[in-house]
N, C-alpha and C positions, 0 to 999 in steps of 0.2 A: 504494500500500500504506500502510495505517495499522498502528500496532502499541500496545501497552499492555503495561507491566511490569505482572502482579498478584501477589497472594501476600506474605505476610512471609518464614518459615522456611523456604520451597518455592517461590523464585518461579518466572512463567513467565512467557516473551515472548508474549503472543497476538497475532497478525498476520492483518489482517484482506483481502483480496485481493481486488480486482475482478474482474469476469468476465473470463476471457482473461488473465490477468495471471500471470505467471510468477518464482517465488524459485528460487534455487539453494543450495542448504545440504550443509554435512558432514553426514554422517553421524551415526545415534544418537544426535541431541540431539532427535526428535519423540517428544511426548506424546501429542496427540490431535488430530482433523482433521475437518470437516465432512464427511457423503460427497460430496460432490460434486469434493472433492480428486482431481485424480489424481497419483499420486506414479509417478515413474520414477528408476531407478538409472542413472546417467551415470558412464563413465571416461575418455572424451578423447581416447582414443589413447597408444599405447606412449609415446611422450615424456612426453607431460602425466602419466601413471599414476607413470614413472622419478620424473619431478619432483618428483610429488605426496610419495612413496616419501622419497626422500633429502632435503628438505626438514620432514621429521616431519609432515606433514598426512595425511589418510584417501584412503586410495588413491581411493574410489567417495565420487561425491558423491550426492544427491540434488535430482531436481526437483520441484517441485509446483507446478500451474496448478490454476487454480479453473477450472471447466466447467459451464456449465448455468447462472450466476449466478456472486452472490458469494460468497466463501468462507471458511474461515476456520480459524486451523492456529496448532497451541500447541507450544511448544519450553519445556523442562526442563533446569534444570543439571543434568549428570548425577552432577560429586560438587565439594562444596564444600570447601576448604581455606581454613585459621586462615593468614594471615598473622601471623608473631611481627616484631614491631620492636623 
């Protein structure tokens, strides 16, 4: 996998994925995605879900594999906060 920060005000991770190559990501930080993406919703199992849960992380993750070729998949922050020092 490669990746490229782009954007100033707005960036995004783009990550670029060889064929058969698989990421795992939380949830609702996807922008936009090649179609050849296929995206699945993964939870683990009751333990791992508990974990997920009581740890503050997103219950359901997501997977994406690039199929057919290479592929390619953009991730968005979804809200930015000012750090005051």
């Amino acid at each position: 996998m490669k990746y490229e920060i782009k954007g100033g005000s707005f960036p995004v991770a783009v990550c670029q994925l060889d064929a058969g190559e698989t990421m795992i990501t939380e949830g609702g930080g996807m922008s936009w995605m090649s179609p050849n993406m296929k995206m699945e919703t993964i939870g683990g199992g009751m333990s791992k879900i508990l974990g997920r849960m009581f740890s503050g992380e997103r219950i359901f993750q997501n997977k994406y594999t690039a199929e057919g070729g290479n592929g390619e998949i953009a991730f968005a922050v979804l809200q930015i906060r000012r750090a005051h020092v």
